[in-house]
N, C-alpha and C positions, 0 to 999 in steps of 0.2 A: 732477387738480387741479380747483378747483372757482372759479368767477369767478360773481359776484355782482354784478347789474348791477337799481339799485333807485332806479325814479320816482315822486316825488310827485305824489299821486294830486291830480284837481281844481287845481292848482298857479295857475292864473289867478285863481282866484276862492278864495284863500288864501294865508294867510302863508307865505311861506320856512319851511319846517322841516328844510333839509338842515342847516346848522347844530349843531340840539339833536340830528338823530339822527346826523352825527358825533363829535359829544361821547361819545354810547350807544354806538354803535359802535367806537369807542377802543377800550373796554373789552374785546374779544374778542381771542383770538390771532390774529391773521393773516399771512396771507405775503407778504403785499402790503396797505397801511393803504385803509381805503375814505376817497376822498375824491370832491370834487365832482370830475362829468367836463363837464358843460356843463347849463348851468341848474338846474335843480330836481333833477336825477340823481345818485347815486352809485353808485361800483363799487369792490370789493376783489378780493382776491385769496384765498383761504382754501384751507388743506391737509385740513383735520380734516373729516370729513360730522358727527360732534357738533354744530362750532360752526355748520355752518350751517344744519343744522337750528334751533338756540336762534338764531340770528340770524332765517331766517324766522319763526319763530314770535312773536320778539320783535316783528317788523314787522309783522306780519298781528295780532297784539293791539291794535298802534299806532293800525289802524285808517286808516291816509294813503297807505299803501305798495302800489306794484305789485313785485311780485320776481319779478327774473329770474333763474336760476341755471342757468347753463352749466357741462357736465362735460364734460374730454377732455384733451386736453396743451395745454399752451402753450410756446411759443417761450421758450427759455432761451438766454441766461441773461433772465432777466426784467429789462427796466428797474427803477428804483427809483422810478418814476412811475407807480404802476396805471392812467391812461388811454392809458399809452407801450404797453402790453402789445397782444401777438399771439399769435394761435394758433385754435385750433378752439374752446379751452374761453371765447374772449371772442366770438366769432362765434357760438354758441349762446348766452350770455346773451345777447345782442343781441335776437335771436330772441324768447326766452322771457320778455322783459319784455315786446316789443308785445304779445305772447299772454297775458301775466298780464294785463292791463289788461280782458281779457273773463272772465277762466278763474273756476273757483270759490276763493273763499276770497285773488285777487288774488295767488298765486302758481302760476308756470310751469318747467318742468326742461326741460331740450333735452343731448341726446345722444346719442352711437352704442349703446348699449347700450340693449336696450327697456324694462332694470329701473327707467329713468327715469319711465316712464308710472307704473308703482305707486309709486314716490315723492312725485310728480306726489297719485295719489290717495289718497296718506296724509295729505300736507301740506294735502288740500282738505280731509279730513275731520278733521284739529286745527285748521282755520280753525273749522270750523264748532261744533266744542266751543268752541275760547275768544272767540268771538265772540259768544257767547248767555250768558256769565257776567257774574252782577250781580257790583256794585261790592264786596260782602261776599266774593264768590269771589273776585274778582281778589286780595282783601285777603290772603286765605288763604290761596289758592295762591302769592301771591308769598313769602311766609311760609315757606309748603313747600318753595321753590325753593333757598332759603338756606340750606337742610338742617337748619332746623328742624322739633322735634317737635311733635305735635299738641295735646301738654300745654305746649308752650313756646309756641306759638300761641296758644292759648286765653288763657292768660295775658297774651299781648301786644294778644290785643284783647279781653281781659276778657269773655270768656263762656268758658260750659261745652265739657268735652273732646266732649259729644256733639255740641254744636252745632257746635264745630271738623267735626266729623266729618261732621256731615250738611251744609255747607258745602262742602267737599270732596267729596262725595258728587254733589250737585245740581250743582256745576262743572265733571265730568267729571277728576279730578286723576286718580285712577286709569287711566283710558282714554288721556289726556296723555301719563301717564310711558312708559307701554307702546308706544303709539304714535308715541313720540319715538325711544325706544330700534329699532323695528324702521326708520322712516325713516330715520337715521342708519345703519343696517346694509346697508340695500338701496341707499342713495347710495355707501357702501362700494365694493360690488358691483358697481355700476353704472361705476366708476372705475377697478376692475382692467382 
């Protein structure tokens, strides 16, 4: 099980955005809904290493977020209150968000398995791709994300399939997908 414990970053000297990113957040499966747990903080519950990989990622694009993500068992049966929750896998996000708050790329993994650390530094190094993408990439990649083609893109933002292409190219999309897929496999792993 994977618990997800995510502070807003600078929160004094900025607006509330627990709010809009539980609106975003909705939108995921989860096994427990992320809601606020005490001020500027939220936590879920999540079964899938997919979604929470696309959930860190999403957050670390955001650009606001510290994430913490605790792997291990929890206490069942689970409340239907995700700050009600106990176990190992919310005592490691605990952890792993003070630690995000310094780490690279503003996300952190904590757990008994050491397949976390390469998690850890896959997730730092897709900070580091989607964080250096102009506004053109972001456009396109989100485009891609929808499982859109490159020729259906092109057309949605009115340039050529090359420039689709070299857009993607320059935003690391290829490196993304890949590196999404094998972070989600080693969080996997990491969980058995």
């Amino acid at each position: 099980m994977f618990v997800m414990t995510i502070d807003q970053r600078r929160s004094r000297r900025d607006v509330d955005r627990v709010d809009t990113v539980l609106e975003a957040l909705a939108t995921y499966e989860t096994f427990r809904p992320f809601e606020r747990t005490a001020g500027d903080e939220v936590q879920g519950v999540v079964a899938a290493p997919e979604i929470v990989i696309d959930v860190a990622v999403a957050l670390i694009e955001d650009g606001h977020w510290s994430v913490g993500i605790g792997v291990g068992p929890v206490e069942v049966p689970l409340p239907a209150v995700t700050r009600a929750g106990r176990g190992v896998a919310f005592e490691a996000a605990r952890a792993a968000v003070t630690r995000a708050k310094s780490a690279a790329g503003g996300v952190a993994i904590e757990g008994s398995n050491p397949i976390v650390d390469d998690v850890e530094t896959v997730l730092a190094l897709l900070a580091y791709v989607v964080s250096r993408r102009t506004d053109e990439g972001r456009a396109a990649v989100g485009l891609m994300r929808l499982g859109s083609t490159q020729a259906a893109v092109a057309d949605r933002l009115g340039i050529s399939k090359q420039a689709v292409s070299q857009r993607l190219s320059v935003a690391g999309w290829g490196v993304e997908t890949k590196a999404r897929d094998l972070a989600a496999r080693l969080l996997g792993e990491a969980d058995s």
